[in-house]
C-alpha positions as CSV (number, residue, x, y, z in Angstrom):
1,X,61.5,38.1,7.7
2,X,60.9,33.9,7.6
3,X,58.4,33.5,5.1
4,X,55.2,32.0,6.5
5,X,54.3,28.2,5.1
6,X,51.0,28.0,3.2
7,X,48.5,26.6,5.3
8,X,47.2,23.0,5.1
9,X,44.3,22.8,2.4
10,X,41.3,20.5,2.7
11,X,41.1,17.5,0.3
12,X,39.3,18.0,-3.1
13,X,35.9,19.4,-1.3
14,X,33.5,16.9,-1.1
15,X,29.5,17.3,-2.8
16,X,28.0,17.7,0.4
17,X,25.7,20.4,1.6
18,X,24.5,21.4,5.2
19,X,21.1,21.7,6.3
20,X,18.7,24.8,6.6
21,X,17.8,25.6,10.2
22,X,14.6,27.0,11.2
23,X,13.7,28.7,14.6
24,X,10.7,29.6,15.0
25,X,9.2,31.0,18.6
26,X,11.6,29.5,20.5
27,X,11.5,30.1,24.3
28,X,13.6,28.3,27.0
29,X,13.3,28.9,30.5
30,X,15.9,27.5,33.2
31,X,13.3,27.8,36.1
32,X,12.1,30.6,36.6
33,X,14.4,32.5,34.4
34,X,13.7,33.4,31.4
35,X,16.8,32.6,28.7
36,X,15.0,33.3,25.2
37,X,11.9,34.5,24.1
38,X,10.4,34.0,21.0
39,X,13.5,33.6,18.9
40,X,13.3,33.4,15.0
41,X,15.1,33.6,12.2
42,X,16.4,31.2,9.4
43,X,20.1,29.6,9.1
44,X,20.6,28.9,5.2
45,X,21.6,25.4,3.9
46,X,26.0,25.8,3.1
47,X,26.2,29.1,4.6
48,X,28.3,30.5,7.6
49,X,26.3,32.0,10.1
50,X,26.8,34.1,13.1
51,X,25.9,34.6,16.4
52,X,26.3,37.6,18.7
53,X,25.6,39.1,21.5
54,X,26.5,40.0,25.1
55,X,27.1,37.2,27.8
56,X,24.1,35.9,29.4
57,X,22.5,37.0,26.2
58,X,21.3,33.1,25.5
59,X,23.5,32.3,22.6
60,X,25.3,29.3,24.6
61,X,22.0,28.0,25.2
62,X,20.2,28.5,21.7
63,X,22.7,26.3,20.3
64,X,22.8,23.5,23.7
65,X,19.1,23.8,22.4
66,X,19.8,23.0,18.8
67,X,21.9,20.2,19.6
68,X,18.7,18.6,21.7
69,X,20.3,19.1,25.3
70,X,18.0,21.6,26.6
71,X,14.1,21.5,26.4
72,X,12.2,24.3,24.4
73,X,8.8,25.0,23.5
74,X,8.5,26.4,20.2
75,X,9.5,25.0,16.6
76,X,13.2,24.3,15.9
77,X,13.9,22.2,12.7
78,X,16.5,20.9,10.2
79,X,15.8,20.8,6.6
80,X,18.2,18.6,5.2
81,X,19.1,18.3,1.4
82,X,19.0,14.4,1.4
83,X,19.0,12.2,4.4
84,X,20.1,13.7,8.1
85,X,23.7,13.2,8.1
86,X,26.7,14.5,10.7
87,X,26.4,17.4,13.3
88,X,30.0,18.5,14.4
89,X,30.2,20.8,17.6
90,X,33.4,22.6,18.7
91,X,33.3,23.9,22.5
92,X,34.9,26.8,23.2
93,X,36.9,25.7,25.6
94,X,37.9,22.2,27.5
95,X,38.9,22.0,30.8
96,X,40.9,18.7,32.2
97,X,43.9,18.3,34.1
98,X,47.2,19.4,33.2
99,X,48.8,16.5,34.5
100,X,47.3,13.2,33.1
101,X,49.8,11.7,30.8
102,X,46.8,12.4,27.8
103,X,49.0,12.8,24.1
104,X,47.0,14.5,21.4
105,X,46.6,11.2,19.8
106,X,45.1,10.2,23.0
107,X,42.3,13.1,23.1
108,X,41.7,12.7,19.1
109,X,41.3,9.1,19.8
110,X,39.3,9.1,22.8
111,X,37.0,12.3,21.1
112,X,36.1,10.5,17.2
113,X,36.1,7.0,17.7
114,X,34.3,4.3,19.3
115,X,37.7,2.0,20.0
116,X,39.0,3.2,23.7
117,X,41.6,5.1,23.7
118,X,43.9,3.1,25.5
119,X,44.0,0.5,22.6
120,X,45.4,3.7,20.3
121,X,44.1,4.8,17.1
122,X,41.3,3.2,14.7
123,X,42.8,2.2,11.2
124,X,39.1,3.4,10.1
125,X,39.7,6.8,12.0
126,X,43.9,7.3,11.5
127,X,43.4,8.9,8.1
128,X,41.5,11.5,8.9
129,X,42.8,12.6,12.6
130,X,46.0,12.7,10.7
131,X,44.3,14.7,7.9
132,X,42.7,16.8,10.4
133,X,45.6,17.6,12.8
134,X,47.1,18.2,9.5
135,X,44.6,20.6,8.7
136,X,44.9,22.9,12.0
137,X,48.9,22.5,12.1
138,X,49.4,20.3,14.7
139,X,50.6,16.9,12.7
140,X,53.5,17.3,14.2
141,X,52.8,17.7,18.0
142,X,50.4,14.7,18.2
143,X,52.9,13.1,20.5
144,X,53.0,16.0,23.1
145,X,50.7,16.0,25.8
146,X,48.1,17.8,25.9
147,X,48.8,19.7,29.3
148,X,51.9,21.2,27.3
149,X,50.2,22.8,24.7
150,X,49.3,26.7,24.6
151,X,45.7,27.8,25.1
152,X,46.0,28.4,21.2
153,X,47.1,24.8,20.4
154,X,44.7,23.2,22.7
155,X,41.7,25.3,20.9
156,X,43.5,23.9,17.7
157,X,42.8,20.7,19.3
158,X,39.6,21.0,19.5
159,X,38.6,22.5,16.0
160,X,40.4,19.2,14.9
161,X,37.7,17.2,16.8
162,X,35.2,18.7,15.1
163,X,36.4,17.3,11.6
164,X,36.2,13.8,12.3
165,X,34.0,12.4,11.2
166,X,33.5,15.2,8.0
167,X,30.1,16.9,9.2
168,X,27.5,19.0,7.5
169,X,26.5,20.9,10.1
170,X,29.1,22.3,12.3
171,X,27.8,24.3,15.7
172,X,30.9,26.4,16.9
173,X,30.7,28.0,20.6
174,X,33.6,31.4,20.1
175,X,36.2,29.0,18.9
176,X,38.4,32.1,18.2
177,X,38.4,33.0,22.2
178,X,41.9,31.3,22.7
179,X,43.5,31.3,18.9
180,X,46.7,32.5,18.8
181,X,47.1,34.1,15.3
182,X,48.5,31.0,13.8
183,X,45.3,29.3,14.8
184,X,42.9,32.8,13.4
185,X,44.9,31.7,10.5
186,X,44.0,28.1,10.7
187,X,40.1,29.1,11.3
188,X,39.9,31.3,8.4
189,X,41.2,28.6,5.9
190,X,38.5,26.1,7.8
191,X,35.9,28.2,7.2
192,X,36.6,28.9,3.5
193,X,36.8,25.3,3.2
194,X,33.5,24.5,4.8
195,X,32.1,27.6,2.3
196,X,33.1,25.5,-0.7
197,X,32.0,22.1,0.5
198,X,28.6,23.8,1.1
199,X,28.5,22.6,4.6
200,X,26.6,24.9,7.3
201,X,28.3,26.6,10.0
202,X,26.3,28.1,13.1
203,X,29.4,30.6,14.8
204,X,28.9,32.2,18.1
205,X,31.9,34.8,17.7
206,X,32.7,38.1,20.3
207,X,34.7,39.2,17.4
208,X,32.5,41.4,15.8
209,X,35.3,42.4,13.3
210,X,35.7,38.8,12.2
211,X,32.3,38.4,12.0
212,X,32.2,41.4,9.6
213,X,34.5,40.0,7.3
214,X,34.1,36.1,7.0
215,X,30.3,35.1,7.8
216,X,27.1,35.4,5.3
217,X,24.7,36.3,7.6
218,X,24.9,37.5,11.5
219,X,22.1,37.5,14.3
220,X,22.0,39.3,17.1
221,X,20.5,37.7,20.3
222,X,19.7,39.0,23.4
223,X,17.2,36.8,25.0
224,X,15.2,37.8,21.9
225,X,16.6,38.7,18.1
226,X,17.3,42.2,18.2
227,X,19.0,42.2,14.3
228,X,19.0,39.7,11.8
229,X,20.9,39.8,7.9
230,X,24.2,41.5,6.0
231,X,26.9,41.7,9.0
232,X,28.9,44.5,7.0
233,X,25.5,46.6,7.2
234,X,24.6,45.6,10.7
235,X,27.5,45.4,13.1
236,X,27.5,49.2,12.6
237,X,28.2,51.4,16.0
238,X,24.1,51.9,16.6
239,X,23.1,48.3,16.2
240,X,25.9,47.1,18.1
241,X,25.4,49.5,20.9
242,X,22.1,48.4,21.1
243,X,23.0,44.8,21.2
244,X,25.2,45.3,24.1
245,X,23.4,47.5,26.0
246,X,19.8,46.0,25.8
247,X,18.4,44.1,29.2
248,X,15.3,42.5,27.7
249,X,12.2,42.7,30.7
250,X,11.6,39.9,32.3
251,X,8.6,38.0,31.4
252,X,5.6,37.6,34.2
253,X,6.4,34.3,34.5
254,X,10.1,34.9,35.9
255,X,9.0,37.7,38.0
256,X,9.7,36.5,41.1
């Protein structure tokens, strides 16, 4: 059997620390539909914290919400350690056409820096798209375009976006959903890296399992909290049957 190379580490991790989040009532309606109601609970400051819960369930849109692209009534806030400082957001997927002649360069380029793309890379930005392609195993394919990469390398991709710049507060949308197990490999490393730098990590995961093992705290959402706290203690069969099988009521005010 090949032995498997060590992953890429993370430079010596920096003294940073991710915000606290706070939610607190929040409801969001897209017309007359009701997406969330009265959703609370507490993200702590340099932990890794996940989100579950069945599709349509409003995680997608709690964090759109977090990152100020959809209106809310309710509180929502950030308590930051010293002054407000980066948010990094990794989609959970990208879609584009196969065919343009886009390099990986080009996309890393084109995602972290204010140069166009066209003009190649920033000498303020090189060193850390290489360190971050270096970080997700991909250094070497930054020449290859990105139509011929495999779902798992493209998600890759994209995880390396989100380290550039170096952000305290990292929102993740399932960033496992296309990982090959190289990349599961790469994410788990990523994640214990972000533990030890202290920055916060809000993770909507289907992976219940992974969620089990690597995050601090989980919530479950379906349109409203149904569980909050210990994931090893509550992704247990009952609470995660309940999760999945709950169809909140519609509120009077989306009745048609």
């Amino acid at each position: 059997m090949t032995a498997r190379a060590p992953l890429p580490v993370s430079a010596t991790p920096s003294a940073m620390c991710g915000p606290a989040i706070h939610f607190n009532a929040v409801d969001l309606n897209l017309g007359r539909t009701r997406i969330l109601e009265q959703v609370s609970f507490q993200v702590a400051a340099g932990s890794i914290h996940a989100l579950v819960g069945p599709n349509g369930g409003g995680k997608s849109s709690l964090i759109k919400t977090l990152l100020g692209q959809m209106p809310h009534r309710g509180e929502l806030s950030l308590h930051w350690p010293a002054n407000p400082s980066i948010i990094g957001y990794v989609p959970q997927a990208m879609e584009f056409d196969r065919g343009l002649p886009m390099t990986v360069d080009d996309f890393m380029a084109a995602m972290c820096q204010r140069k166009p793309a066209f003009m190649g890379l920033s000498v303020k930005r090189k060193a850390a798209i290489d360190q971050a392609l270096s970080r997700v195993g991909l250094l070497d394919k930054r020449k290859r375009r990105m139509g011929a990469l495999s779902g798992g390398e493209r998600q890759r991709v994209l995880l390396a976006q989100g380290l550039v710049p170096e952000a305290q507060l990292l929102v993740l949308d399932e960033p496992m959903s296309a990982l090959d197990e190289p990349g599961v490999q790469v994410f788990e490393q990523l994640l214990a890296d972000w533990r030890r730098a202290g920055t916060t990590v809000l993770w909507v995961e289907h992976d219940l399992q992974a969620v089990s093992r690597l995050a601090d705290r989980v919530t479950g959402l379906s349109r409203s909290v149904l569980f909050d706290g210990d994931p090893q203690q509550l992704l247990n069969p009952d609470c995660v049957l309940r999760l999945f099988s709950s169809h909140p009521a519609r509120s009077a005010e989306a009745q048609p």
